[in-house]
VOGU-3710 file (C-alpha; in Angstrom, 3 decimals, decimal comma):
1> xxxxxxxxxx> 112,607/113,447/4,857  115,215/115,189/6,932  117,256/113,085/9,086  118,548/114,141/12,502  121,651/112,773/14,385  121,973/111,713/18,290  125,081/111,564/20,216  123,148/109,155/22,549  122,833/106,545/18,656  119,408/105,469/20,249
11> xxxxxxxxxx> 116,686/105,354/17,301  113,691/107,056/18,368  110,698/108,481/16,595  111,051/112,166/15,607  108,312/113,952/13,977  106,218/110,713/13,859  109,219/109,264/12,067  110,903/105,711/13,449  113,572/106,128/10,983  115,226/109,539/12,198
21> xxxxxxxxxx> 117,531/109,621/15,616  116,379/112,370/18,005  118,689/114,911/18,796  120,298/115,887/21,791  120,095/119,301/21,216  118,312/122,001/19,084  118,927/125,630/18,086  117,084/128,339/16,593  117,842/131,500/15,309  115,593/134,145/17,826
31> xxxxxxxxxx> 112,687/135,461/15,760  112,893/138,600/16,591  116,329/139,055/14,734  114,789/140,440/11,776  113,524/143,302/13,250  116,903/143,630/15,193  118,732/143,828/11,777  116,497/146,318/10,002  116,851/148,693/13,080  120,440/148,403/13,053
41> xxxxxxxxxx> 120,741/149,051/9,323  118,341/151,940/9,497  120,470/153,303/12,495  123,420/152,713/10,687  122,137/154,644/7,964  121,386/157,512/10,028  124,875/158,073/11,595  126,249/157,459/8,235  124,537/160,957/7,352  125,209/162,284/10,421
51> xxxxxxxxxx> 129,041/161,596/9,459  128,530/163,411/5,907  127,232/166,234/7,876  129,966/166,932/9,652  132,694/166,461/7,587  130,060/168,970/5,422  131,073/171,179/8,049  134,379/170,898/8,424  135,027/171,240/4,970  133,034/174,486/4,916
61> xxxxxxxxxx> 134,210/176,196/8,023  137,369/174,233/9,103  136,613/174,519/12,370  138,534/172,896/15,640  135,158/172,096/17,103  133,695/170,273/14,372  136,726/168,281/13,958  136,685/167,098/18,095  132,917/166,682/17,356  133,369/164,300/14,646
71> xxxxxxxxxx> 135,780/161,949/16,289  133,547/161,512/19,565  130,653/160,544/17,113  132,856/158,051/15,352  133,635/156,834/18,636  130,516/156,344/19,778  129,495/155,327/16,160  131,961/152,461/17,096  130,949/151,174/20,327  127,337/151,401/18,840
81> xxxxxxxxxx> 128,347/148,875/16,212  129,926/146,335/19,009  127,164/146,607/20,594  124,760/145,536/17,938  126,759/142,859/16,721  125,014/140,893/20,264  121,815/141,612/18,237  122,475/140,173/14,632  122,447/136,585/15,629  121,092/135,422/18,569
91> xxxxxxxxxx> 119,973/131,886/18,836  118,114/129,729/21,513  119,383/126,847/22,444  117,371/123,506/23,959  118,629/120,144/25,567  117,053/116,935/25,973  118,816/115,347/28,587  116,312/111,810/28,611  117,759/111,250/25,469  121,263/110,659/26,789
101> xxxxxxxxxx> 122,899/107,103/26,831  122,698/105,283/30,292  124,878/106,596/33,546  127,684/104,474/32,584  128,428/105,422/29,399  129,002/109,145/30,756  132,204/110,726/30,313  134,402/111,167/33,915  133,777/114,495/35,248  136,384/116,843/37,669
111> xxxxxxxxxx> 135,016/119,604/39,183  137,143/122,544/40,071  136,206/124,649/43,388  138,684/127,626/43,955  139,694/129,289/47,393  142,220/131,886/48,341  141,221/133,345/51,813  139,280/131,918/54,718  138,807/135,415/55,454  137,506/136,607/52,775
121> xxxxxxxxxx> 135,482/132,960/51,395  134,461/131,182/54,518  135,627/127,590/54,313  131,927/126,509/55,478  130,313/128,153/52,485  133,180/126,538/50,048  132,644/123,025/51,422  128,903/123,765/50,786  129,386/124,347/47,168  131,294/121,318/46,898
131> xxxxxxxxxx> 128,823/119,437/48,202  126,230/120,792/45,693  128,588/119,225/43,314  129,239/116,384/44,739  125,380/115,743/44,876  125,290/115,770/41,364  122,820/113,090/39,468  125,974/111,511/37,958  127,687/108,074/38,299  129,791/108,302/41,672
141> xxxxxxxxxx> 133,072/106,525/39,960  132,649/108,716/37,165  133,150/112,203/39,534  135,569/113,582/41,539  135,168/117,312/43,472  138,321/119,032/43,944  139,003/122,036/45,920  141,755/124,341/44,866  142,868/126,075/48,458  145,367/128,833/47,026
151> xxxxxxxxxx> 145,769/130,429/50,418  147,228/127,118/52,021  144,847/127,352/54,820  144,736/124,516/57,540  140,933/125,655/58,468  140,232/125,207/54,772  141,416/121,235/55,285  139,477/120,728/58,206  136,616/122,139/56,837  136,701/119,700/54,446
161> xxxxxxxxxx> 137,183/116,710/56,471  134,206/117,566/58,438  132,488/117,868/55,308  133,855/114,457/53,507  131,945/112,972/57,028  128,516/115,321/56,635  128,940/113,933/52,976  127,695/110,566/54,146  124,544/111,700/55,074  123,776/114,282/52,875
171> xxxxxxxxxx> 124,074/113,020/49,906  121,439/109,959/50,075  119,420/112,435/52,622  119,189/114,528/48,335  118,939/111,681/46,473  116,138/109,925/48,701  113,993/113,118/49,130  114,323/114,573/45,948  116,358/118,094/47,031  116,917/120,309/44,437
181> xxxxxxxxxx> 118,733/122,602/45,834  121,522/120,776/47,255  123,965/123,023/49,036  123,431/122,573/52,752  124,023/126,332/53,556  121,007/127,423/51,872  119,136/124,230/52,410  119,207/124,614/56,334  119,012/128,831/55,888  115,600/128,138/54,107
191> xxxxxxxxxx> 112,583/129,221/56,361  111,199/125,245/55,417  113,039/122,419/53,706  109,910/122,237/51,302  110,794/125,728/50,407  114,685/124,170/48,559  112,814/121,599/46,797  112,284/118,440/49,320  109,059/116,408/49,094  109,611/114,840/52,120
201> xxxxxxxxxx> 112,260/114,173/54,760  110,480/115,138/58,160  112,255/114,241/61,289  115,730/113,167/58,815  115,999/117,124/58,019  116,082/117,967/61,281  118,892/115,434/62,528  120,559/116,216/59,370  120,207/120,150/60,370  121,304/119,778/63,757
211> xxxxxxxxxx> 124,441/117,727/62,368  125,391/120,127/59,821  125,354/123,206/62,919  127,704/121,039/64,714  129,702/121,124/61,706  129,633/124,956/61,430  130,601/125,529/65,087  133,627/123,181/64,889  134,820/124,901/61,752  134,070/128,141/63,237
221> xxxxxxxxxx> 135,657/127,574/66,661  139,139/126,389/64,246  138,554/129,478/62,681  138,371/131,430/65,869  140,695/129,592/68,655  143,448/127,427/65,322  143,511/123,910/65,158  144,642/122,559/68,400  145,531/118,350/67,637  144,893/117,030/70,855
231> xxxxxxxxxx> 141,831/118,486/71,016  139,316/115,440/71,725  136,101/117,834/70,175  137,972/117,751/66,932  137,959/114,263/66,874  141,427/113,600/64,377  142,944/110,389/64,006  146,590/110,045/63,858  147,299/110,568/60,055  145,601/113,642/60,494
241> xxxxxxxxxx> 147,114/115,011/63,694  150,104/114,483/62,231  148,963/116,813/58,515  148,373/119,439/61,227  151,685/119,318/62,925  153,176/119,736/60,102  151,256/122,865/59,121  152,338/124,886/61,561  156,056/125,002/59,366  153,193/126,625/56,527
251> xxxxxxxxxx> 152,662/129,975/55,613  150,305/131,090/52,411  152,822/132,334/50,749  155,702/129,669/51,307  154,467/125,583/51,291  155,208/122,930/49,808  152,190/120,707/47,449  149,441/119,111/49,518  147,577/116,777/48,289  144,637/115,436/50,843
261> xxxxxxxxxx> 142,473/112,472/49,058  139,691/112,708/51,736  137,048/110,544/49,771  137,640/107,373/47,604  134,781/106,096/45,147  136,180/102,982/44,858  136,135/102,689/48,593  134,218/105,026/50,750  130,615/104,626/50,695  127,750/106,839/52,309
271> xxxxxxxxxx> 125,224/105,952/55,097  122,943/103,346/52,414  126,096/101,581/51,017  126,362/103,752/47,810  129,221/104,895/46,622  130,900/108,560/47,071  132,701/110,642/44,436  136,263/111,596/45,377  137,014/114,586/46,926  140,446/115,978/46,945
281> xxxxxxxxxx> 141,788/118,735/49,244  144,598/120,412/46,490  147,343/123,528/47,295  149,827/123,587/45,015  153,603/124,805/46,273  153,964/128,424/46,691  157,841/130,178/47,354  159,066/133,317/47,519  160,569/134,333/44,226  158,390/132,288/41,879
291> xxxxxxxxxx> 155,618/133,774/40,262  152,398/132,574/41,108  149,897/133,953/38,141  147,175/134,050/40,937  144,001/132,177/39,817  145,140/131,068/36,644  148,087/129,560/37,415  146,079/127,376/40,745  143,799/126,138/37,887  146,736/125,152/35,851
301> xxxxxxxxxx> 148,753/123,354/38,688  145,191/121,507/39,669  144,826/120,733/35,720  147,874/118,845/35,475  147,792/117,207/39,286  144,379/115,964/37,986  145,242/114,503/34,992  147,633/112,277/36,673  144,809/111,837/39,462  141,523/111,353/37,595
311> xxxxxxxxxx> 142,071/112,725/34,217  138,569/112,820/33,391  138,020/114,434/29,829  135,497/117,170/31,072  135,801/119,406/33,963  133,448/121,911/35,689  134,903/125,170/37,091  132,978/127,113/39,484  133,826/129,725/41,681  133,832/128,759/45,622
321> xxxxxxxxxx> 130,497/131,502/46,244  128,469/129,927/43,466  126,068/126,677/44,124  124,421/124,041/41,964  120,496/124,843/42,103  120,338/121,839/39,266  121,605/118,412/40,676  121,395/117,996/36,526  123,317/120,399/34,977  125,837/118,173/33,963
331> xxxxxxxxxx> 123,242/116,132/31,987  122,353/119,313/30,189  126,462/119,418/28,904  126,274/116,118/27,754  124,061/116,804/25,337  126,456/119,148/24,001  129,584/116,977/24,482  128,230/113,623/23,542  126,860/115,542/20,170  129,177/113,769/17,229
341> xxxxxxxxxx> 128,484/116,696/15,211  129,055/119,887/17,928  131,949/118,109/19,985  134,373/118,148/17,705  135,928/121,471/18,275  133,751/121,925/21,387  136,053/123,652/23,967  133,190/124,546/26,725  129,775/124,751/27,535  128,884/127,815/29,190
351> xxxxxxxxxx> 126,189/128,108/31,659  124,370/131,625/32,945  125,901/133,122/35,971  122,980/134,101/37,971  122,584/135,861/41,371  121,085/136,152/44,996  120,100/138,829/46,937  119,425/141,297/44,780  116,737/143,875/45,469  113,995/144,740/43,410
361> xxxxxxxxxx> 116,394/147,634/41,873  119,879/146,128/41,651  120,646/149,925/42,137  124,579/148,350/41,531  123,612/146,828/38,532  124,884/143,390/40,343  122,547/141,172/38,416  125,290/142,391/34,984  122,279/141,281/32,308  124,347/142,278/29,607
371> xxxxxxxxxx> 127,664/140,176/30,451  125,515/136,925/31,482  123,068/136,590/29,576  122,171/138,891/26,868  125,372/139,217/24,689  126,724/135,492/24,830  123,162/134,745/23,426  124,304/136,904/20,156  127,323/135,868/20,347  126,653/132,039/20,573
381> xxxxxxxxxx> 125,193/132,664/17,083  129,283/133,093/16,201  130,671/130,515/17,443  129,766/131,001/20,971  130,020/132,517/24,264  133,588/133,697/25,644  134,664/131,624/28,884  132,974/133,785/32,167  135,040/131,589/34,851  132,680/129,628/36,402
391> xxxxxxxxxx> 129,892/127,524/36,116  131,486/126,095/32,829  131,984/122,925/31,744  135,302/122,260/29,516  136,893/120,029/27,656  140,402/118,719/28,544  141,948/118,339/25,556  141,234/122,202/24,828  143,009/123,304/27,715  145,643/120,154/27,821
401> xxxxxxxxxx> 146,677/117,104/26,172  147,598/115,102/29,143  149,224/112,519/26,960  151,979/115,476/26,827  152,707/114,289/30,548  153,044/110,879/29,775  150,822/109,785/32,335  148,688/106,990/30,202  149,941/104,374/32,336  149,020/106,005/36,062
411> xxxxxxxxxx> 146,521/103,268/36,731  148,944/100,430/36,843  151,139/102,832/39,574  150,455/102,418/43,305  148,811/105,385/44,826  151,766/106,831/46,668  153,433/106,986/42,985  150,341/108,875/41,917  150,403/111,062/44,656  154,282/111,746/44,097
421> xxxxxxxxxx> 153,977/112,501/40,405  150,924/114,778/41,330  152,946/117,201/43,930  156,056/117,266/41,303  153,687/118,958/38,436  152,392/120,943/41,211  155,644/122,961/42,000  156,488/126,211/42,119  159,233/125,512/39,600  157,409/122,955/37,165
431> xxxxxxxxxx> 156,241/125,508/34,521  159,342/126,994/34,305  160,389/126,823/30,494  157,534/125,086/29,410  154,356/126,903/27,464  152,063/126,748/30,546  150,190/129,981/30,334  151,416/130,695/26,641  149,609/128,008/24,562  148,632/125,391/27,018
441> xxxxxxxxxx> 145,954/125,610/29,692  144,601/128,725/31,738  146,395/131,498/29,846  148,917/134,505/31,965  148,996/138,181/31,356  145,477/139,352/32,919  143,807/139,795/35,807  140,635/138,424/33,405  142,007/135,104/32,937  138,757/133,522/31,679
451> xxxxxxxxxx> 138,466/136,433/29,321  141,844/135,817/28,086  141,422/131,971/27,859  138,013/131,941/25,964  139,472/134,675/23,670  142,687/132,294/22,471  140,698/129,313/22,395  138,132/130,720/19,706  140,852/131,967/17,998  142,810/128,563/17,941
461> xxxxxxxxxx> 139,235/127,614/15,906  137,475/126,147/19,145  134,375/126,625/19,599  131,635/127,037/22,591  127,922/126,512/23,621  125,783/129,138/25,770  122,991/126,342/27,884  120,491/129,133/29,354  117,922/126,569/31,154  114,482/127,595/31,673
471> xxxxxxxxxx> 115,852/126,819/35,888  118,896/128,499/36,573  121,743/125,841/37,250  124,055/127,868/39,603  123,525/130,662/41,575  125,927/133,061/43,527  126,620/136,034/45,461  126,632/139,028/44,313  128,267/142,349/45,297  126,658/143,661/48,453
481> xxxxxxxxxx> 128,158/147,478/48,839  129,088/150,069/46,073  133,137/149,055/47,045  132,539/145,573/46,584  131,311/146,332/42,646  133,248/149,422/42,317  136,522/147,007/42,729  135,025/144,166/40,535  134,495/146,563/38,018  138,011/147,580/38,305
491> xxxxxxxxxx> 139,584/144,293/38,099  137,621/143,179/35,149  138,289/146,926/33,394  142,445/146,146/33,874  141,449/142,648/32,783  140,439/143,829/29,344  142,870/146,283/28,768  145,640/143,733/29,518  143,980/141,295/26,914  144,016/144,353/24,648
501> xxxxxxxxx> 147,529/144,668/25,058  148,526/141,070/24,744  146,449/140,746/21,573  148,238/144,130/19,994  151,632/142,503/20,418  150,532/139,454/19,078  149,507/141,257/16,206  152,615/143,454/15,939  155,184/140,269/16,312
//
């Protein structure tokens, strides 16, 4: 009799067994990798013989053109091999999230939502996303949403104020009606609420939707007209006139740390009496002169102020134009992280990044098939899936080992110490000596950062977990026009080559 381990150490009956634990988690190798592998040799074989050929050739007739011939098929020949490596391995993966422990026992959770430009990322569609997170089914003490604003924007705060007060509606409004789809901006854009996965709600959806347009026209009227303090629409109290007065000494690109808590768990509560998760407003000091390392170095500024914040062992990143379509996604990681046999060297969990949108032809090849979802299935059958910057749940300790900061003793501190020691390790000037961006956290050097991450942490013998849900967790935006995927492409090209580069020095030292 085989027997099975849990993380959740509940006995259960397995296979009609009471003696076996059931597991959180299975995996099997995809059955159609036989046929995958005796293709690949059989191709193999024939560009073997096409190599004999032409070195046949060249041998017999020394020609130029043979020779320029032969390298482009051994080229090709190479990428070909890459390429099927995706195909030798692939496994499936299944969770069984009922199986966990009870809500307490869960693990804390920070999620990370970046921002850069209002402009560009409209604050209401950010606070939307956040929302989705923050409507997670997961113990309210046990998660805090934070919102990385890189751009310094003041519209960016507001937005989230006015969200931190639609919070207390919308939240119970999910968990009482059952709303699977819990970002308000595609809730309300829905040509029904039935249609994002409410059973019910009636007259509630429609105060709810007339609440959350009176959100969007304040945040767009700031957008349009600036924050103006006195203004009685805008409805500030005095602590938060006073955040705005101060602003106006901001620019993006010279600020000093700000740190807004807008929600407490331990103290704010919604419309029912329940209890909120924190939400943090975060913009880490930006000068002229120091180097800012763009998106990596925001998450690594929010990954220490968090630690001396929250410190919760497992954090979500996801970008600010992707939503939670699965208030139960984190569930699905647990069974991953609270596995005593996979979490030892787990460093992430890496869920599908799906898309909106699309047409029937995805004539931009925006959906990216390949990237998403078909290669980190082959390559989660060697030791997983490389980090794809968002929807992705990680583990502290393989980014950061907070006890490094010597903050074990933050609890006993009153919060304007917290707060203090959180804007110091969020200053321009903090990494400066230390291994931040070398060895510890988000790594430096590309414009891929989660390529380059995922890539050091496998090699530092972590491993990670592709979770492909029969329901897709997140969903997003994808490029619209051929310049919109044109430049991603771009980016993400440079990316590699930089990681390419780094690596080959590595290599060479």
């Amino acid at each position: 009799m085989e027997s099975q381990r849990s993380g959740s150490g509940r006995e259960e009956t397995l296979n009609g067994s009471p003696h076996l634990k059931a597991p959180l988690n299975t995996l099997h190798v995809d059955r159609c990798t036989p046929a995958h592998r005796v293709h690949a040799l059989l191709y193999a074989g024939a560009i073997l013989g096409l190599v004999c050929h032409r070195l046949t050739s060249i041998l017999a007739s020394s020609s130029l053109a043979e020779g320029w011939m032969l390298l482009a098929e051994l080229v090709l020949a190479f990428m070909w091999g890459c390429s099927r490596a995706f195909k030798w391995r692939p496994v499936r993966r299944r969770e069984f999230p009922d199986r966990l422990p009870e809500g307490g026992a869960w693990p804390k959770l920070d999620v990370f939502v970046c921002t850069a430009d209002p402009r560009k990322e409209p604050p209401v569609g950010v606070v939307s996303t956040a929302l989705s997170a923050m409507a997670f089914e997961y113990p309210a003490g046990n998660l805090s949403v934070y919102v990385s604003d890189d751009g310094g924007a003041d519209v960016t705060l507001f937005a989230f104020m006015e969200g931190a007060r639609f919070a207390r509606h919308w939240l119970p409004f999910c968990r009482e009606n059952g709303v699977q789809v819990r970002s308000p901006e595609v809730f309300f854009a829905s040509s029904s609420s039935s249609s994002s996965g409410c059973s019910a709600g009636g007259g509630d959806a429609d105060k709810l939707k007339v609440m959350y347009q009176n959100m969007v026209q304040r945040v767009e009227d700031v957008m349009e007209k600036g924050i103006h303090v006195d203004s009685v629409e805008l409805d500030l109290s005095e602590e938060q006139q006073q955040i705005f007065k101060r602003w106006k000494e901001y620019s993006g690109n010279n600020h000093p740390s700000i740190i807004q808590v807008l929600l407490k768990s331990n103290e704010d509560k919604d419309i029912t009496g329940q209890a909120m998760p924190n939400l943090i407003y975060f913009s880490r000091e930006k000068r002229p002169g120091f180097p800012h390392h763009f998106k990596a170095g925001s998450l690594n500024s929010l990954l220490r102020a968090s630690s001396i914040l929250t410190n919760a062992p497992l954090i979500l990143t996801i970008d600010c134009d992707m939503y939670s379509t699965d208030p139960t996604s984190p569930q699905r990681a647990l069974c991953y992280f609270l596995d005593p046999i996979a979490s030892n060297k787990l460093a992430y969990v890496q869920f599908p990044q799906r898309f909106q949108g699309l047409n029937k032809s995805d004539i931009y090849g925006g959906e990216l098939k390949h990237l998403y979802k078909m290669n980190p299935y082959g390559m989660d059958g060697f030791g997983g899936p490389n980090y794809l910057g968002s929807n992705t749940f990680l583990s502290r300790r393989a980014l950061f080992d907070s006890s490094l900061e010597g903050e074990s003793g933050r609890d006993l501190l009153e919060p304007e110490k917290v707060l203090e020691m959180a804007t110091k390790v969020a200053a321009c000037n903090y990494e400066t000596g230390t291994k931040w961006g070398k060895t510890i956290g988000f790594r430096y050097g590309s414009l891929s950062e989660d390529l380059h991450t995922g890539f050091w942490l496998q090699c530092e013998g972590w491993n990670s977990v592709f979770c492909d849900p029969p329901q897709a967790s997140f969903l997003g935006d994808a490029p619209k026009t051929l310049h919109d995927a044109l430049s991603q492409c771009k980016r993400w090209t440079v990316g590699q080559y930089e990681v390419m580069y780094l690596l080959g020095i590595s290599l060479w030292r």
